[in-house]
VOBA-1610 file (N, C-alpha, C; in pm, whole numbers, padded with zeros to 5 digits, always signed):
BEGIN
Unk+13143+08908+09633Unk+13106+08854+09763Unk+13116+08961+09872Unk+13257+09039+09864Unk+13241+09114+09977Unk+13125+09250+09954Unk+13100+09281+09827Unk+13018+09346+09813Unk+12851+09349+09857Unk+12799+09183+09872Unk+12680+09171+09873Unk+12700+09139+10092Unk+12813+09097+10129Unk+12819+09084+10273Unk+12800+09272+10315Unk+12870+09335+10242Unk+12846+09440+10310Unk+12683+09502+10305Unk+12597+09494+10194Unk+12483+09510+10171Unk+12358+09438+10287Unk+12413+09350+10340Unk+12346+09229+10412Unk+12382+09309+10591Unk+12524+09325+10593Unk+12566+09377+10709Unk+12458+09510+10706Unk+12454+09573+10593Unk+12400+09728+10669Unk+12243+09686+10657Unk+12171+09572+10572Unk+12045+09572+10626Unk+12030+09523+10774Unk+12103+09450+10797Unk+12044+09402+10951Unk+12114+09492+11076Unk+12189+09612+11002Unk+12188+09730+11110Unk+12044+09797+11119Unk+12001+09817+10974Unk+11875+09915+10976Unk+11809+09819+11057Unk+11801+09694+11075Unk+11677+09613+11144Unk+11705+09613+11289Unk+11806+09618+11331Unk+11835+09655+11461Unk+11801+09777+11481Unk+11833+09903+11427Unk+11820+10042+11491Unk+11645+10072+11428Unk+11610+09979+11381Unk+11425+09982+11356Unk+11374+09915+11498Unk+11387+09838+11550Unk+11345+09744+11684Unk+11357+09891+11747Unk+11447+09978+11771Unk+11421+10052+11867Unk+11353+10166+11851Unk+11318+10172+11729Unk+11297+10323+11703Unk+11137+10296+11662Unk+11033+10192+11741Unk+10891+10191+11682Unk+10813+10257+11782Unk+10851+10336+11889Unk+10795+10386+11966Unk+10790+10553+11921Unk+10870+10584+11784Unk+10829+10686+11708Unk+10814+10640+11591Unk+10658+10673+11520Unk+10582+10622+11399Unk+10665+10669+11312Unk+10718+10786+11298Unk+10759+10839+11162Unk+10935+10844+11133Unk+10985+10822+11244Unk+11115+10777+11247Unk+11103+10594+11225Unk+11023+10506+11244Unk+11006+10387+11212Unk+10987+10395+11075Unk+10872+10458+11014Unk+10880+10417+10906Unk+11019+10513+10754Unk+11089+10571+10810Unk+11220+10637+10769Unk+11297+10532+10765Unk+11341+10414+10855Unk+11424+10312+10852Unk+11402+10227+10789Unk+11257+10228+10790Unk+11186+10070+10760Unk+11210+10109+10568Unk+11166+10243+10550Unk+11202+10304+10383Unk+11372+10228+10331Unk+11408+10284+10422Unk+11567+10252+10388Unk+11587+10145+10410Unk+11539+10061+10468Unk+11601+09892+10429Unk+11496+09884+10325Unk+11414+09877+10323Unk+11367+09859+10207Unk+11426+09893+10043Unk+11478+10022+10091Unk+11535+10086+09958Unk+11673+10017+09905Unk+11728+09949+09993Unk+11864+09899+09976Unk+11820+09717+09924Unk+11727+09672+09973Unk+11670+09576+09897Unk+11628+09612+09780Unk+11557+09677+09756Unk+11532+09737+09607Unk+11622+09753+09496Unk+11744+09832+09524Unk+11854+09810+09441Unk+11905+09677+09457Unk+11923+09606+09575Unk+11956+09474+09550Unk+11943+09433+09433Unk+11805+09393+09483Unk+11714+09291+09415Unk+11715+09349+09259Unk+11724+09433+09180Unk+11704+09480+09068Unk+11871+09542+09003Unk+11925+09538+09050Unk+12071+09601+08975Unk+12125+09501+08906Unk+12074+09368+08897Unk+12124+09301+08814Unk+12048+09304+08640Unk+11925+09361+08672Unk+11881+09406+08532Unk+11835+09553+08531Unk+11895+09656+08562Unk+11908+09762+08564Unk+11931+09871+08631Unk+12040+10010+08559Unk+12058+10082+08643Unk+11949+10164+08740Unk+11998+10173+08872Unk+11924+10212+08981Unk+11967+10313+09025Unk+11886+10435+09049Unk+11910+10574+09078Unk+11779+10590+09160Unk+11789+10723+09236Unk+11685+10779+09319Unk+11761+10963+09273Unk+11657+10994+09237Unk+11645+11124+09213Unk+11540+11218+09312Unk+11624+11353+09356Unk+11541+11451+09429Unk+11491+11576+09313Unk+11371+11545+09382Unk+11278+11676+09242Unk+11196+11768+09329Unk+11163+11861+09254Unk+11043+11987+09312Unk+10883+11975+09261Unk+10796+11932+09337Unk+10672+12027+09351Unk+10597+12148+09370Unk+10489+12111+09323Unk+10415+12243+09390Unk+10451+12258+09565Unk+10406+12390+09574Unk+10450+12432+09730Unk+10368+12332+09795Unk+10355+12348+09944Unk+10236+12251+10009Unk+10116+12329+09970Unk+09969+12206+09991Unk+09843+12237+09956Unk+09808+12349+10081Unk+09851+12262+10241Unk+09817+12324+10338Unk+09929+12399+10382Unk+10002+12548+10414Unk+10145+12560+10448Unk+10141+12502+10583Unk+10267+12512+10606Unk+10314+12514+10723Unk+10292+12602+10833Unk+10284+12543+10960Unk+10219+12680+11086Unk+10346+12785+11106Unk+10322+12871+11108Unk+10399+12992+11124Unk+10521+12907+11243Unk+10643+13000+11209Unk+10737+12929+11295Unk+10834+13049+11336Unk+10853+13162+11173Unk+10967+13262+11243Unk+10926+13339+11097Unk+10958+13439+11098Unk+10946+13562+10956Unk+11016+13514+10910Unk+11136+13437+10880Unk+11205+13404+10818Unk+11168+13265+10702Unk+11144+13169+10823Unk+11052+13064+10771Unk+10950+13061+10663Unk+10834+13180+10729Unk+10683+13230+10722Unk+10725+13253+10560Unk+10816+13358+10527Unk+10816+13405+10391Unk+10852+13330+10334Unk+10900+13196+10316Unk+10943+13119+10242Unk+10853+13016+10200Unk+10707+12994+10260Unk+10663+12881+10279Unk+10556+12871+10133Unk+10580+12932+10037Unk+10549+12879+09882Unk+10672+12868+09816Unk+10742+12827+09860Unk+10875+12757+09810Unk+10824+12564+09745Unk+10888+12538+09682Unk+10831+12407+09600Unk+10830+12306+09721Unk+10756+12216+09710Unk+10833+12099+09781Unk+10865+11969+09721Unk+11009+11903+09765Unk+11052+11847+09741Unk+11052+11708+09772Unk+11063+11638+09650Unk+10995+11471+09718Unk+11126+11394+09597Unk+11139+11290+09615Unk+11203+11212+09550Unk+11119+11083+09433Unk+11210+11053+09343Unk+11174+10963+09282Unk+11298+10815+09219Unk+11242+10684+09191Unk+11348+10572+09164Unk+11354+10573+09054Unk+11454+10572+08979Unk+11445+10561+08831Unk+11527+10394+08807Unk+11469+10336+08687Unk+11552+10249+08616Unk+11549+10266+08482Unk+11676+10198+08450Unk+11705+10209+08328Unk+11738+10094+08305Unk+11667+10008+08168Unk+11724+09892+08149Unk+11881+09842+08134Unk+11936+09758+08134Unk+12081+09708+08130Unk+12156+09741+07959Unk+12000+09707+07912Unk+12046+09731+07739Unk+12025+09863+07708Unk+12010+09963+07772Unk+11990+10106+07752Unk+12137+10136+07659Unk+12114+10149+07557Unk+12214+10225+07494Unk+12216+10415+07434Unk+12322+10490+07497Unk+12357+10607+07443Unk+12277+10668+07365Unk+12206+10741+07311Unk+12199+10788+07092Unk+12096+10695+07045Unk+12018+10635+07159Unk+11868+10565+07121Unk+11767+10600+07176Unk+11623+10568+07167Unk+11524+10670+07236Unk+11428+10500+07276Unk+11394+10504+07379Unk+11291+10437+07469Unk+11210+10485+07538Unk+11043+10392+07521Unk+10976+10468+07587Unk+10986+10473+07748Unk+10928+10590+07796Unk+10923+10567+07915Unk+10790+10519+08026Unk+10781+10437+08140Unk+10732+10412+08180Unk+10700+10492+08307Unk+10595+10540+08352Unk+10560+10651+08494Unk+10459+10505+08581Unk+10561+10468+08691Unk+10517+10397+08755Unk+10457+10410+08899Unk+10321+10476+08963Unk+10256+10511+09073Unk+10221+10414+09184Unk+10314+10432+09301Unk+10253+10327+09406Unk+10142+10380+09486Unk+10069+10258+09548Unk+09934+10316+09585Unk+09925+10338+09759Unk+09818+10293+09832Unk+09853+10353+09962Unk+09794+10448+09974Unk+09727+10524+10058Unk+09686+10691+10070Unk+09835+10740+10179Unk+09915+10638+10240Unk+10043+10683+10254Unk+10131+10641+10256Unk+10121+10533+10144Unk+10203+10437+10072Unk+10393+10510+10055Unk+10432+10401+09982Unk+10493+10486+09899Unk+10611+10310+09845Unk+10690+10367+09726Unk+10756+10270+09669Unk+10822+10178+09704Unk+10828+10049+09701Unk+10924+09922+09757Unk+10938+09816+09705Unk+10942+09731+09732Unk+11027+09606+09671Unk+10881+09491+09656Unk+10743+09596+09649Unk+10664+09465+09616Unk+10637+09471+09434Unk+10718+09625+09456Unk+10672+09616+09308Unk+10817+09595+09225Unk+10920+09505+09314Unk+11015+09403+09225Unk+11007+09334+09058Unk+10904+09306+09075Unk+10894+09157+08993Unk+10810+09258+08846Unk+10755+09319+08907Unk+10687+09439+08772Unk+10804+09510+08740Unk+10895+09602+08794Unk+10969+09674+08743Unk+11115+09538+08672Unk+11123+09458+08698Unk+11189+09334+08581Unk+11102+09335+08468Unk+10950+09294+08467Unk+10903+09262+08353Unk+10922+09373+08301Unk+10896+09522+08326Unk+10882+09676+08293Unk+11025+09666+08182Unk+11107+09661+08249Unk+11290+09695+08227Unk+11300+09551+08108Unk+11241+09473+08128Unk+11305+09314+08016Unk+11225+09385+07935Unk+11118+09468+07884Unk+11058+09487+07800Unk+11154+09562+07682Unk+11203+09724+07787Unk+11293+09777+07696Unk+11252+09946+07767Unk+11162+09904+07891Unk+11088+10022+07901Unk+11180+10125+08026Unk+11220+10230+07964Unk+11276+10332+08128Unk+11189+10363+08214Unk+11217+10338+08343Unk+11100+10349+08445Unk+11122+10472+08526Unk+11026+10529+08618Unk+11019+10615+08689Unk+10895+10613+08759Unk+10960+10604+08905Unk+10873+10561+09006Unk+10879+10700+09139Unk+10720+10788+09128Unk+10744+10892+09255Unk+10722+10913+09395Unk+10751+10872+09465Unk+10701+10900+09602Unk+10688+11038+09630Unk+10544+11069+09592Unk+10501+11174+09573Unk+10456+11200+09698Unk+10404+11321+09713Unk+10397+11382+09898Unk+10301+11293+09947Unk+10304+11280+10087Unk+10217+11220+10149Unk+10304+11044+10157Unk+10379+11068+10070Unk+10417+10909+10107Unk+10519+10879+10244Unk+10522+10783+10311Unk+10561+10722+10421Unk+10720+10694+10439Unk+10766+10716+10500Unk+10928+10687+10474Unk+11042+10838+10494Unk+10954+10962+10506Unk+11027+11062+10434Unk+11052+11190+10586Unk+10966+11095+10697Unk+10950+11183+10793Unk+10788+11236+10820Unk+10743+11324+10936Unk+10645+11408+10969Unk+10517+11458+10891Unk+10702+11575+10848Unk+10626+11720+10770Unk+10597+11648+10575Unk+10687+11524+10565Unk+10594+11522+10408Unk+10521+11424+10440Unk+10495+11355+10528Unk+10365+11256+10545Unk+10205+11358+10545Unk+10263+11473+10634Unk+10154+11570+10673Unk+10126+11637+10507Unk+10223+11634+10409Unk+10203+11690+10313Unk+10100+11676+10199Unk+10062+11578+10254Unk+09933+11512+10179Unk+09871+11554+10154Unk+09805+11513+09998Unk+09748+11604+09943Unk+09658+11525+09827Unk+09546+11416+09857Unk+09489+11322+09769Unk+09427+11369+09701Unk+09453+11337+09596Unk+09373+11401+09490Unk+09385+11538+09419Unk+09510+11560+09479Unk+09513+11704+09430Unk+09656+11738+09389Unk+09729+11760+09440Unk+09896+11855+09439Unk+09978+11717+09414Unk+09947+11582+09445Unk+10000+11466+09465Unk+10053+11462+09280Unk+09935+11484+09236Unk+09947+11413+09051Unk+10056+11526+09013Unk+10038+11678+09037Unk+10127+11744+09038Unk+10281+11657+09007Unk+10319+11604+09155Unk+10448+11569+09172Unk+10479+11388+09054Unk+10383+11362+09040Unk+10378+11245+08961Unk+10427+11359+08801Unk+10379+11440+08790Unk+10412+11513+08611Unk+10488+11586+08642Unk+10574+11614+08741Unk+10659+11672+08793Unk+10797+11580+08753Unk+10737+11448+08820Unk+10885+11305+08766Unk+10884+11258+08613Unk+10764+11278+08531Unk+10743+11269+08408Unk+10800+11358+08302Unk+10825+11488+08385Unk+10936+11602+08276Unk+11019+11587+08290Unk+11067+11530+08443Unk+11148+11569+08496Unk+11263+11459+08398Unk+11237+11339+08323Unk+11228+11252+08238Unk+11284+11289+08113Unk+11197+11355+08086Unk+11149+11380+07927Unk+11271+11470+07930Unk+11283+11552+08047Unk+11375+11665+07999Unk+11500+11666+08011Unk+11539+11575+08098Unk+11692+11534+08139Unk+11777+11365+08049Unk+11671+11348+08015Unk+11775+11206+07937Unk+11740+11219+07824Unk+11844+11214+07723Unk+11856+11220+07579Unk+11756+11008+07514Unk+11781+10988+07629Unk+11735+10799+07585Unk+11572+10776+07549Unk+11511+10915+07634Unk+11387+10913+07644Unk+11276+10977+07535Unk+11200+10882+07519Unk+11121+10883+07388Unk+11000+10989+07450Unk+11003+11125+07430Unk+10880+11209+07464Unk+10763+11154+07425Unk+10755+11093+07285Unk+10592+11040+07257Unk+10620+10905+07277Unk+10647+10863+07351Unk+10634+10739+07413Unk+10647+10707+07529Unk+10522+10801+07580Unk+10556+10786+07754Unk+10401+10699+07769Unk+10424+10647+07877Unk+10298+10560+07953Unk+10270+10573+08102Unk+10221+10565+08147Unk+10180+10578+08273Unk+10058+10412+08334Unk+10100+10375+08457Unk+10037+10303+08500Unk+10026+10283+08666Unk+09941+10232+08740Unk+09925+10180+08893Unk+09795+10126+08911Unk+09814+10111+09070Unk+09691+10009+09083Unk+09677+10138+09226Unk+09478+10082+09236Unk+09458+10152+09362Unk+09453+10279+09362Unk+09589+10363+09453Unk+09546+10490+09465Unk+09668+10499+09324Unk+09745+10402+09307Unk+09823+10457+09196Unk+09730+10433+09056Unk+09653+10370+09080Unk+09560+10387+08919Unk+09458+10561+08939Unk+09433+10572+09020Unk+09379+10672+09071Unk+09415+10807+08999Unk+09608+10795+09081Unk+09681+10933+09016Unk+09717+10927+08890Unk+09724+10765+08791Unk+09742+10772+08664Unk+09583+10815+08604Unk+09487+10778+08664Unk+09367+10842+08589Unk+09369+10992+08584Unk+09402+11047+08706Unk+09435+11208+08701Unk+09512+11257+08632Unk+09645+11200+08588Unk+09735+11255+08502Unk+09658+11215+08362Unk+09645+11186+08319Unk+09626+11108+08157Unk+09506+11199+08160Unk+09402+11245+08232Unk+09248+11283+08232Unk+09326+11431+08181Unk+09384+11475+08298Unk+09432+11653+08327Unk+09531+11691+08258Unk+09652+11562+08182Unk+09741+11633+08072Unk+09750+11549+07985Unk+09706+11538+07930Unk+09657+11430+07785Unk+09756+11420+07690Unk+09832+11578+07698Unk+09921+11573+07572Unk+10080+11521+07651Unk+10055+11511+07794Unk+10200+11483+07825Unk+10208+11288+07809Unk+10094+11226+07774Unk+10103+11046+07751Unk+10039+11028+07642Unk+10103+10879+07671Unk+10107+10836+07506Unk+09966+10721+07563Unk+09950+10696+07673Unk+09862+10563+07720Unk+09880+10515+07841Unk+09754+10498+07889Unk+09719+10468+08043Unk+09695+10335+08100Unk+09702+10274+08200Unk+09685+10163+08275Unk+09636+10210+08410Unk+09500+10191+08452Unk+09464+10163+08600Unk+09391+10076+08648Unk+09494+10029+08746Unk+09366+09873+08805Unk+09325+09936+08923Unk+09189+09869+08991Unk+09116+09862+09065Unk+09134+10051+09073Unk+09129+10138+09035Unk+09151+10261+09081Unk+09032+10326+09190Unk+09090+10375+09254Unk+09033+10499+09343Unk+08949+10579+09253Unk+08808+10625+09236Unk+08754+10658+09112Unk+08686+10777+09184Unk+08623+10769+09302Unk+08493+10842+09342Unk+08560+10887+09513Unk+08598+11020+09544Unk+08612+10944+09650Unk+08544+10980+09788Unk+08469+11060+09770Unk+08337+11074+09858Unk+08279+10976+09874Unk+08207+10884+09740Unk+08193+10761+09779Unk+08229+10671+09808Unk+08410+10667+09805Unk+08490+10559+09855Unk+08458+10633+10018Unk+08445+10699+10029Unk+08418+10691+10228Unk+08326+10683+10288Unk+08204+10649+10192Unk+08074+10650+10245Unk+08068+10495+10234Unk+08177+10400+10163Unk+08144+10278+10231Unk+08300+10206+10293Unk+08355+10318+10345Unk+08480+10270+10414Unk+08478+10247+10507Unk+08522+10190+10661Unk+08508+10199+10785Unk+08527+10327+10878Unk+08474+10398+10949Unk+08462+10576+11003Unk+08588+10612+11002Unk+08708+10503+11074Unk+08830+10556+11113Unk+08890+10595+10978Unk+08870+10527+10843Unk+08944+10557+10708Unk+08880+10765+10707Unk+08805+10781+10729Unk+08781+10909+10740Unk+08855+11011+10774Unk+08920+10973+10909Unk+09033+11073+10984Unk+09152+11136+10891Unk+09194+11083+10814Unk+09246+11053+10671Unk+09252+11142+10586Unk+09178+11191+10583Unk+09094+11343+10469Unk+09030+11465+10559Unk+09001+11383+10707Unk+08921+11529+10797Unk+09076+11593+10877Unk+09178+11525+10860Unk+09272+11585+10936Unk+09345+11779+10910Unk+09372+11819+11030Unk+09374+11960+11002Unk+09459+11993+10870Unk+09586+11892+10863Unk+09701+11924+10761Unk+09665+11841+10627Unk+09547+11834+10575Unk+09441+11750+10499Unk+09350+11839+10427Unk+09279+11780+10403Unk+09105+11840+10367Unk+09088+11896+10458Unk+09055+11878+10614Unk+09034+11922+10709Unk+08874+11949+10693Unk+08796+11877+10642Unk+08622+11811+10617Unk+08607+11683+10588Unk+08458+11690+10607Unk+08439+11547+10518Unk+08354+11561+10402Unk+08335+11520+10334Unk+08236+11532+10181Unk+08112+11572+10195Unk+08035+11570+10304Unk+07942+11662+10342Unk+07934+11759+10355Unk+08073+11831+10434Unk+08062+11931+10448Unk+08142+12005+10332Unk+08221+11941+10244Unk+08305+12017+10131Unk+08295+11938+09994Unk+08137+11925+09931Unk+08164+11795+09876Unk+08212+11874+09698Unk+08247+11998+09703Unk+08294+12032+09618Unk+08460+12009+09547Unk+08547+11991+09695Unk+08640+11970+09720Unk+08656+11788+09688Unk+08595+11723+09705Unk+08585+11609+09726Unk+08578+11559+09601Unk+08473+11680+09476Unk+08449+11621+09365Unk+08558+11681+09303Unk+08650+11742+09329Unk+08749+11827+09258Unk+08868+11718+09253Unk+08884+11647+09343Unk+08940+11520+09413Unk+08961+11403+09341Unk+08829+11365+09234Unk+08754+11241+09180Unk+08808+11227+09050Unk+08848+11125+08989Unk+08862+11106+08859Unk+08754+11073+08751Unk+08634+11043+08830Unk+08510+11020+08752Unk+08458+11155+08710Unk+08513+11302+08769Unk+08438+11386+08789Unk+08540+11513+08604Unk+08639+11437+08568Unk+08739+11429+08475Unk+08709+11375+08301Unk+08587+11298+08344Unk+08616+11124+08215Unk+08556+11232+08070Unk+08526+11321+08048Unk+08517+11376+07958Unk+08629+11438+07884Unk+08699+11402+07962Unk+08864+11497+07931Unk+08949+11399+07857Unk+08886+11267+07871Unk+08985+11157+07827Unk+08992+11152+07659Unk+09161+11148+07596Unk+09204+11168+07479Unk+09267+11078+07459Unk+09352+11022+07555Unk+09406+10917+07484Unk+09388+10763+07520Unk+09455+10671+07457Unk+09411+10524+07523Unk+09422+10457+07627Unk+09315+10410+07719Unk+09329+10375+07814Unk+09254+10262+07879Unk+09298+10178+07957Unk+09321+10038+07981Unk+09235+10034+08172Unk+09121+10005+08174Unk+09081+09971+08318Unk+09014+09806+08385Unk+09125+09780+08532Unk+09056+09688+08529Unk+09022+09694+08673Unk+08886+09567+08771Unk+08896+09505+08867Unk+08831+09419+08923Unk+08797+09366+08964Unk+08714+09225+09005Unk+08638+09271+09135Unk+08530+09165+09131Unk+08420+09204+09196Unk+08424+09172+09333Unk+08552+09085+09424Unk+08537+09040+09581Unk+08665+09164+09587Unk+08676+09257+09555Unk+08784+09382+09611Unk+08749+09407+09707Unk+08812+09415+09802Unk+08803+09461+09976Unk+08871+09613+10015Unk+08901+09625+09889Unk+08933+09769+09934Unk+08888+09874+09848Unk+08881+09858+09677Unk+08799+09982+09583Unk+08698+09906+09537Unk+08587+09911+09566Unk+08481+09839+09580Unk+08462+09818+09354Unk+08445+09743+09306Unk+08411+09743+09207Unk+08355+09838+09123Unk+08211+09869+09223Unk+08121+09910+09211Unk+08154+10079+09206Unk+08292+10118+09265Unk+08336+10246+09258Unk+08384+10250+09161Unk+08463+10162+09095Unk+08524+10134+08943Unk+08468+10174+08873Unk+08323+10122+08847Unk+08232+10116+08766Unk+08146+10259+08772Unk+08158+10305+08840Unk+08119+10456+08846Unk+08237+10527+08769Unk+08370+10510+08777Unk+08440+10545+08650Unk+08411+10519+08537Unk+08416+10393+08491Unk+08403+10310+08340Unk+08226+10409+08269Unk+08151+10404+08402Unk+07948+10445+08325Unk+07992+10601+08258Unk+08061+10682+08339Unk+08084+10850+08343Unk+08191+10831+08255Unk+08232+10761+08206Unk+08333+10734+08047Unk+08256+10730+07937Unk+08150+10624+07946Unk+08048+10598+07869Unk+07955+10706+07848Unk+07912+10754+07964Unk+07835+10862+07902Unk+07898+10992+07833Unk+08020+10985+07851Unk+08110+11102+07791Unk+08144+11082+07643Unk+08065+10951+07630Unk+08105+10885+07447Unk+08272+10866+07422Unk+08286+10814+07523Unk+08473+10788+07528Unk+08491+10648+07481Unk+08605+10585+07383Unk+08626+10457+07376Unk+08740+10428+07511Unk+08731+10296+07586Unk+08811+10265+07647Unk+08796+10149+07668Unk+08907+10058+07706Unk+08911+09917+07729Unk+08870+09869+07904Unk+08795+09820+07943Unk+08723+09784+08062Unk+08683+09648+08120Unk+08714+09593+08206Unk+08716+09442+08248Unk+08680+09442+08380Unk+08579+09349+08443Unk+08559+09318+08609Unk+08588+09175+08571Unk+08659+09147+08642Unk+08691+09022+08675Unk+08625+08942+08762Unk+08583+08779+08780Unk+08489+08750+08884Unk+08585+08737+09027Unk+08545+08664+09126Unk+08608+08679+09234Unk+08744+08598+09161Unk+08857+08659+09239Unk+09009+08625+09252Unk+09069+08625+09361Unk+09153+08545+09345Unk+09259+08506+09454Unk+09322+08663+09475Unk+09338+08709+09587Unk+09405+08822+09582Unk+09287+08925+09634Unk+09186+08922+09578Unk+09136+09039+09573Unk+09179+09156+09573Unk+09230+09240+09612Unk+09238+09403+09613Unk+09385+09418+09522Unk+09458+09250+09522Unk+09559+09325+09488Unk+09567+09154+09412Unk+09494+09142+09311Unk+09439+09019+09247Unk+09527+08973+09115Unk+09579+09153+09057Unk+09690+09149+08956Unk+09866+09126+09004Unk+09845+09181+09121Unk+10012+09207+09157Unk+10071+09077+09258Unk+09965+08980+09294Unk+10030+08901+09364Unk+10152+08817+09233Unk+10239+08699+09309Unk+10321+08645+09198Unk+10290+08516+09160Unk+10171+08487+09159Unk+10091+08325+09084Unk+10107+08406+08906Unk+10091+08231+08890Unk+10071+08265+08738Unk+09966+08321+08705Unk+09811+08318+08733Unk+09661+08365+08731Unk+09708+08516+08740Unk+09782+08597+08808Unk+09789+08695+08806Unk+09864+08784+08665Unk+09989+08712+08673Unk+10091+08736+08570Unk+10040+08704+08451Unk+09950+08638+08441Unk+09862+08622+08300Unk+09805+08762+08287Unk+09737+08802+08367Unk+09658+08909+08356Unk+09751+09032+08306Unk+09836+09048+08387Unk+09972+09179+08346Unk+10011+09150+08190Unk+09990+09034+08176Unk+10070+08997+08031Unk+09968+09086+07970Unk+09835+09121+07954Unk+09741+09124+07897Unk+09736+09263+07905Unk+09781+09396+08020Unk+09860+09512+08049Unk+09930+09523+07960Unk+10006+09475+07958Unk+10129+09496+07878Unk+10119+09450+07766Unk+10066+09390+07683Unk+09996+09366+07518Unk+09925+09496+07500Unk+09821+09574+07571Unk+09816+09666+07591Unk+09864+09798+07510Unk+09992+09806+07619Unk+10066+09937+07648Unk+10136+09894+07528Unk+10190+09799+07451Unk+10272+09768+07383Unk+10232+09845+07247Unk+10138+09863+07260Unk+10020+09832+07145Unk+10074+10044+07111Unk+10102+10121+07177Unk+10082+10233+07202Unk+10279+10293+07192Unk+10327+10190+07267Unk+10464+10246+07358Unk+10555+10171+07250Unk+10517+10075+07172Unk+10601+10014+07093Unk+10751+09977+07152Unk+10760+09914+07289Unk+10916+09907+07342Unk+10988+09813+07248Unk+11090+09807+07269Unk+11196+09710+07176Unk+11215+09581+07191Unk+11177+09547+07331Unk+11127+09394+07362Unk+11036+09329+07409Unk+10892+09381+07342Unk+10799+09330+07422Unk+10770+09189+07454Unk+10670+09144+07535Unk+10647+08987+07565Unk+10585+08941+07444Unk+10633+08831+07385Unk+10617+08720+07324Unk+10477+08613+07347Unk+10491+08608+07471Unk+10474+08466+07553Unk+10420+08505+07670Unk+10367+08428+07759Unk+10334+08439+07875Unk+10475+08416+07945Unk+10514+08299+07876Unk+10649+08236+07955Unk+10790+08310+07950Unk+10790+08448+07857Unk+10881+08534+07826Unk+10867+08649+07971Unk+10716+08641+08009Unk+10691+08762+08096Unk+10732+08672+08251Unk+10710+08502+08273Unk+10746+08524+08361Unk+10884+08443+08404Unk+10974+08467+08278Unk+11122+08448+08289Unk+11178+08590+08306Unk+11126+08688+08277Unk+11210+08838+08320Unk+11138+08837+08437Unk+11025+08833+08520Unk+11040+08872+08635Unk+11095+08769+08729Unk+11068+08639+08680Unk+11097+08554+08798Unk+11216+08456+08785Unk+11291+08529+08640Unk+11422+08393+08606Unk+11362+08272+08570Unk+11275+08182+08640Unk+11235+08048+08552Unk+11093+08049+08543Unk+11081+07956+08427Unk+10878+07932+08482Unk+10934+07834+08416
//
């Protein structure tokens, strides 16, 4: 009891010293990270251990503006971003489990407590997780928001948390790693699985980010600023559309080796289907086998798999039959009603 009062006391400090602090964007969203993050372990330490680990990247894409000789020479030094790890409750010593590489989406997203109820089903399975807030994500301050780097140095830091894995826990099954996300996180799992084939065992991406020159040629102008910013691309696909295709995971699908799982439905309001499907054709013509689904309109749309109805959680079940199929964890789902008693305690 006094343990969870004190947990409660320091969230509704962060919510007080957040009320004052929204008149700076990037100090708001630093607080808003940290209550969040303390819900996160909340909410999940009852089915597994919870850690946050600090790791190294590549240097920045864009450096930093000159500041002092001192500075200046240092500025291909790695950069450093963090990642959440879990470990299931039944994790035992002198056994090997696969691991799970879990990508949140956002172009400056970054990890929280919506993806609760997945990292339960993830962990009841048998699966070790690892989740990166890779550069560019929100929560971390300024200079790594500015660090952004889509499509490029980002996947870096995603196979960066994937060794970082493989190489530090004796629990972890090297050929049994997986990777999955939705959005921009299906995006960076298409980039990893496309660009290191031999570091996974099997892929999952919903609705992914596929094209993304053409994701801005039907986005609204302001989504643009986004990619034309100086500490960015600093163009737009017109003027760099080489950069843009260097960017693309469709521009990759010949590279694909191992098994992989795509889905998304056709009322998406945010990765147009139809961008999907410019992944799935440039698979096909690459003579690639892969598993592929549009779904008709859904409740949810953009985010049609991850809401917490059953219509959705059916669908994940069907993910995770999947990955199972590849990752062989030690407890996979049974049942529909097995998947949504680990995330949700009853059905």
């Amino acid at each position: 009891m006094k343990k969870r009062s004190t947990t409660i006391l320091v969230a509704l400090l962060l919510i007080a010293v957040t009320a004052h602090a929204q008149t700076d964007k990037y100090q708001y969203q630093v607080l808003n990270r940290q209550n969040e993050e303390i819900l996160l372990f909340q909410r999940l330490s009852d089915v597994a251990y919870v850690d946050k680990v600090r790791l190294i990247g590549p240097a920045k894409a864009v450096p930093a503006k000159p500041v002092c000789e001192f500075k200046d020479s240092l500025r291909t030094n790695g950069l450093q971003f963090y990642a959440y790890v879990f470990f299931p409750e039944k994790t035992r010593q002198g056994r090997k489990y696969p691991l799970m590489v879990l990508n949140h989406g956002g172009i400056h997203g970054n990890f929280s407590t919506v993806f609760v109820h997945i990292v339960r089903e993830l962990v009841a399975q048998g699966y070790i997780v690892v989740a990166p807030d890779y550069r560019g994500s929100t929560g971390y301050g300024k200079s790594f928001y500015e660090a952004i780097d889509y499509g490029g140095l980002e996947n870096e830091d995603v196979l960066a948390a994937r060794d970082y894995m493989v190489e530090n826990y004796s629990v972890v099954d090297p050929d049994r790693v997986g990777i999955m996300g939705w959005s921009h996180g299906g995006m960076t799992t298409l980039m990893n699985v496309l660009q290191w084939p031999e570091k996974y065992t099997c892929a999952y991406a919903g609705v992914p980010v596929s094209d993304v020159a053409y994701r801005l040629s039907y986005q609204a102008p302001s989504y643009k600023n986004e990619f034309s910013a100086d500490y960015h691309i600093g163009a737009l696909p017109e003027e760099a559309p080489e950069e843009y295709a260097r960017r693309s995971p469709v521009n990759y699908a010949d590279r694909l080796q191992r098994p992989l799982m795509i889905t998304t439905c056709v009322n998406d309001d945010d990765v147009s289907w139809t961008e999907v499907d410019r992944m799935a054709e440039a698979l096909k013509a690459a003579g690639k086998d892969f598993r592929y689904k549009v779904y008709p309109r859904m409740s949810g749309a953009h985010v049609f798999e991850r809401i917490d109805a059953g219509e959705a959680t059916d669908i994940r079940f069907e993910t995770y039959r999947f990955m199972a199929e590849y990752l062989k964890p030690p407890r996979p789902f049974k049942t529909k009603a097995d998947l949504r008693k680990a995330g949700y305690k009853y059905y």
